[in-house]
LOZA-245280 format. One record per residue (C-alpha): residue in three letters; x, y, z. Coordinates in Angstrom, 3 decimals. Layout:
BEGIN
(node "ALA", (X, Y, Z))
...
//
This chain:
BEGIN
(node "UNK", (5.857, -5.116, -9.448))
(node "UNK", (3.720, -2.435, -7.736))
(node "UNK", (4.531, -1.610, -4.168))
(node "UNK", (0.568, -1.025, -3.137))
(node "UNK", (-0.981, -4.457, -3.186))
(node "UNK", (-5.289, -5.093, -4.256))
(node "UNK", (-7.088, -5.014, -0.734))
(node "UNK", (-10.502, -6.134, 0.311))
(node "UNK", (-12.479, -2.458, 1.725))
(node "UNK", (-13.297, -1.975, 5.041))
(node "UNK", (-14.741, 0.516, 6.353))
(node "UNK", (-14.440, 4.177, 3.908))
(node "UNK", (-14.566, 7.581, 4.486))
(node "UNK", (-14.448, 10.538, 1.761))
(node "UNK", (-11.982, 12.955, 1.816))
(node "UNK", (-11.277, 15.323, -1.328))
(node "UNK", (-7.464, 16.159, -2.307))
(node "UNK", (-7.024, 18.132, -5.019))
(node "UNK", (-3.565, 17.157, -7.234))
(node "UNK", (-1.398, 19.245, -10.200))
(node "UNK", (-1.820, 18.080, -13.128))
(node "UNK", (1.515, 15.865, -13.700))
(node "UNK", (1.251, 14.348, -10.449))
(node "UNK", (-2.776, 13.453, -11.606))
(node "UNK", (-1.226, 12.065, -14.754))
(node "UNK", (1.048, 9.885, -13.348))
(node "UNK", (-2.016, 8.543, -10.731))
(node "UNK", (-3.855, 7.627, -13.473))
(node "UNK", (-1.170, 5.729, -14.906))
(node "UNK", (-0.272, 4.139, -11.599))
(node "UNK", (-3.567, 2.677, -11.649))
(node "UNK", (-3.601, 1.136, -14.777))
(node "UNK", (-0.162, -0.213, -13.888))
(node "UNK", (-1.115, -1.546, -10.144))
(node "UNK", (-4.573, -2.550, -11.207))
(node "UNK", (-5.999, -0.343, -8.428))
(node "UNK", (-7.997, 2.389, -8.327))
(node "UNK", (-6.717, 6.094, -6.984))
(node "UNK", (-7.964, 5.155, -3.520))
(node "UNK", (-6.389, 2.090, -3.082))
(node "UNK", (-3.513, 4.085, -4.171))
(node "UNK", (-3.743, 7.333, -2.215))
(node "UNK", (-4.757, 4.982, 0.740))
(node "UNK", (-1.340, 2.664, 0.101))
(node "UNK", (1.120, 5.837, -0.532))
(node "UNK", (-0.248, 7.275, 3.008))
(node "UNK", (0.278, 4.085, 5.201))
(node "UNK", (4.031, 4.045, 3.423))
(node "UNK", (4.675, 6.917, 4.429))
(node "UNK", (2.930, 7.218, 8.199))
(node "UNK", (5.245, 3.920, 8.145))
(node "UNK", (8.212, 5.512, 6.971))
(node "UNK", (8.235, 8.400, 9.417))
(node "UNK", (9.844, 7.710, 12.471))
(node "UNK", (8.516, 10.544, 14.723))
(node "UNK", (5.017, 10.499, 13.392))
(node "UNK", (3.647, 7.299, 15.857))
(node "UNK", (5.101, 9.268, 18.734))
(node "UNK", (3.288, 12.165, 18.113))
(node "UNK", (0.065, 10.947, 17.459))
(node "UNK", (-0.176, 8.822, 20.982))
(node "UNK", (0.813, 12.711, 22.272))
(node "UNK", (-1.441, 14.146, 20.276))
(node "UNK", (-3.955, 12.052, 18.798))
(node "UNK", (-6.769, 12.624, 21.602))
(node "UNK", (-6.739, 16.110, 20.301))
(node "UNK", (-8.807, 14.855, 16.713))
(node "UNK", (-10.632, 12.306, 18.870))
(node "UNK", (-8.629, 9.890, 17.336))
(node "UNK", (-7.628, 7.698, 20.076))
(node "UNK", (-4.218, 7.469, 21.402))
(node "UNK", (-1.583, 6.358, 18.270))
(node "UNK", (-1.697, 4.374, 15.477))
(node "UNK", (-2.332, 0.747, 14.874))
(node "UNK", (0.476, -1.850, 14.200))
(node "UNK", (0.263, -4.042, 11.260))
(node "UNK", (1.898, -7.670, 11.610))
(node "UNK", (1.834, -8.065, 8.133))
(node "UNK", (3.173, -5.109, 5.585))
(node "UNK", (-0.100, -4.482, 2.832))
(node "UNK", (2.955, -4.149, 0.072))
(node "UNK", (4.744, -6.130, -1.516))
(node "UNK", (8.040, -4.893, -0.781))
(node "UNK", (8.733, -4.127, 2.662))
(node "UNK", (12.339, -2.842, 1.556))
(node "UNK", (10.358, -0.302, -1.041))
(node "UNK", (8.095, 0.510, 1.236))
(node "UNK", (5.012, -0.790, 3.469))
(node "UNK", (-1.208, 0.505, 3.950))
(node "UNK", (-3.702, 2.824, 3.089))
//
């Protein structure tokens, strides 16, 4: 069972990562397996892991004015995975 969930799209914005070649591989068969495509992906794999890190919400209500991006992150009541224990989105 894939840990990044479908998801109706908001609001987008572009951003351009470049990845190594393996770790491009192994997107593109992520999204054949999830039945997403590689932004729902990217998007899911960054909310895990701004999640995951305990020190990271701290330091963006310290810091987060500096990007003009308001003062920390918003809570989610409800995980966008379907794992919580794996993992929680974009």
């Amino acid at each position: 069972m894939p840990l990044i969930a479908p998801r109706s799209r908001g609001r987008r914005a572009t951003v351009k990562v470049e990845l190594d070649g393996e770790t491009r591989r192994l997107l593109r068969l992520y999204e054949k397996y999830s039945n997403n495509d590689s932004d729902r992906i990217v998007e899911g794999a960054l909310a895990m892991l701004f999640a995951q890190d305990a020190e990271f919400s701290p330091w963006v209500a310290r810091h987060g004015e500096e990007n003009g991006e308001g003062g920390g992150l918003r809570s989610r009541k409800t995980p966008d995975t379907h794992d919580v224990a794996a993992g929680e989105q974009a």
